[in-house]
N, C-alpha and C positions, 0 to 999 in steps of 0.2 A: 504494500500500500504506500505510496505517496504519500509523506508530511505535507507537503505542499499541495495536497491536492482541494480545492474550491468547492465549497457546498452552496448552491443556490437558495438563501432565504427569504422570507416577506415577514415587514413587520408594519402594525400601525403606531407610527413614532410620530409622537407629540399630534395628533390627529389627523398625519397623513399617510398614505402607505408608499413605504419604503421595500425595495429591494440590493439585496446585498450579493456579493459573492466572498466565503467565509474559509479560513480553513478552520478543521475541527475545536483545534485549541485556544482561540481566539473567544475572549470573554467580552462580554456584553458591552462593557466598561469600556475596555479598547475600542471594539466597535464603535462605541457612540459618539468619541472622544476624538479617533485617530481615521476614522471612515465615513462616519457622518458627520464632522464637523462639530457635535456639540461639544464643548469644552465645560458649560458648565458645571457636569459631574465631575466630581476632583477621583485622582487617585489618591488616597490616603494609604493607608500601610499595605494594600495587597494582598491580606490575607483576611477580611470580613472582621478586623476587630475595631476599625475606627467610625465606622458609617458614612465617611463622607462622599463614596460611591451609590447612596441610597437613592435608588429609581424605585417606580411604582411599575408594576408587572401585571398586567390587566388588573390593576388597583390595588395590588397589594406590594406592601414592602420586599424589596430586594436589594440585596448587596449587589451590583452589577459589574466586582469585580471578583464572586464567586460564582457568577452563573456564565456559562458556556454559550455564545451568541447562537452556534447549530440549533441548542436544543428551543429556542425560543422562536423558532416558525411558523407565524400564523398569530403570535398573539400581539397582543398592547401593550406601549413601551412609553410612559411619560417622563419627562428627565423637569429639572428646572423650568424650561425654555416651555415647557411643554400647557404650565401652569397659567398662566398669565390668559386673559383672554382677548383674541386678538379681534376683534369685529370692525367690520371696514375699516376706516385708517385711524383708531383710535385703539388702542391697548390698553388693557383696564388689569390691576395687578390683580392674582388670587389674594380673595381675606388675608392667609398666609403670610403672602408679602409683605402686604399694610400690616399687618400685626407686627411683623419683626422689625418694619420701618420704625411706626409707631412708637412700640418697647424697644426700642436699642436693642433687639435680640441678637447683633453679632457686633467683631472688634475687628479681626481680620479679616472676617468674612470665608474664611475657606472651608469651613464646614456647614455653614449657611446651608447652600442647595442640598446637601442631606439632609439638615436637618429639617428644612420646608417640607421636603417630599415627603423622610419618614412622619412629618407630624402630619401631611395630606392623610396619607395612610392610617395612622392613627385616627382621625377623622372619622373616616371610613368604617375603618374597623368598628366603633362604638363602641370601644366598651372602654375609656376614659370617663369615667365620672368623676371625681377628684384630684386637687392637687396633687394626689399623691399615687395618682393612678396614671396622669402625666409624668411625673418623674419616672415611675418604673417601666413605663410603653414606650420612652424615650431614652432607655440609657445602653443602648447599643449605640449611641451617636455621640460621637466625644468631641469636648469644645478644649481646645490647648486656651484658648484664652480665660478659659471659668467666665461664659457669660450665661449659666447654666440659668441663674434668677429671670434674665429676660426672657431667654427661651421660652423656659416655662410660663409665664407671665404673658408670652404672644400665642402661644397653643391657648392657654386659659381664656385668653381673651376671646380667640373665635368659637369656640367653646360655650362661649357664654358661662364659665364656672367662675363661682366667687375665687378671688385673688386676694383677699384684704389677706389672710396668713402670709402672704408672702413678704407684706407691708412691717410685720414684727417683728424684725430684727430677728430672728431665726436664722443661723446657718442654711444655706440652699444647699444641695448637691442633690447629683442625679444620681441612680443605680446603686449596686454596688461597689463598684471601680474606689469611690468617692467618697463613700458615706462611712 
């Protein structure tokens, strides 16, 4: 068998449909990055421990530098770029956005677009009801700057969950990594 050898796939990326030519080894991450152009998915460590590869895979969280671009043919791929909504010439951010703008939810920003997506996902998912059920459904996504309080505090916000605990002078962190 050919290393080199190209698998023809179809994805629907960021709401359009996309065709690729792949070889087998080649992760989602790459692809999105280094073949389609998006950039805004960061590579973080490469190995599914920092989240900042977090795309949403027909709506659910994915590390997109632990999944294999082969096996994702035929499904939906939303990245950063993906979120925002673009109707005629005007671009309207996702809530997401405006939340993180809003709260200062980032410093350097390079974990940002994961943590947007994974919190789209979390969204989704529903089953955050709590502050505290946002720290835990968020702590696969690591901020090197500790802007863990706004993060939280811009999930909560779309959310509609009370944030006043966050207000109390309370140590923030997320997961366990942290805490």
């Amino acid at each position: 068998m050919d290393p080199h050898q190209q698998h023809p796939i179809r994805l629907r990326l960021n709401g359009q449909d996309r065709e690729f030519d792949v070889e087998s080894w080649v992760t989602l991450l790459d692809l999105l990055r280094e073949r389609a152009g998006l950039t805004g998915t960061k590579k973080g460590c490469d190995h599914g421990q920092c989240g900042a590869c977090t795309v949403l895979l027909d709506g659910r969280r994915v590390n997109a530098c632990l999944t294999l671009a082969v096996m994702q043919d035929g499904h939906e791929v939303t990245t950063i770029e993906g979120l925002a909504r673009n109707e005629g010439d005007r671009g309207e951010l996702h809530p997401l956005q405006q939340a993180f703008i809003a709260c200062d939810a980032f410093q350097c920003g390079y974990c940002t677009p994961g943590q947007i997506c994974s919190a789209a996902g979390l969204i989704a998912e529903g089953q955050a009801k709590t502050i505290a059920d946002v720290r835990e459904l968020m702590s696969g996504n690591l901020c090197r700057c500790g802007a863990y309080p706004q993060i939280v505090r811009a999930v909560a916000q779309v959310l509609e969950l009370d944030a006043s605990a966050l207000d109390e002078g309370k140590p923030l962190t997320t997961g366990s990594v942290l805490a």
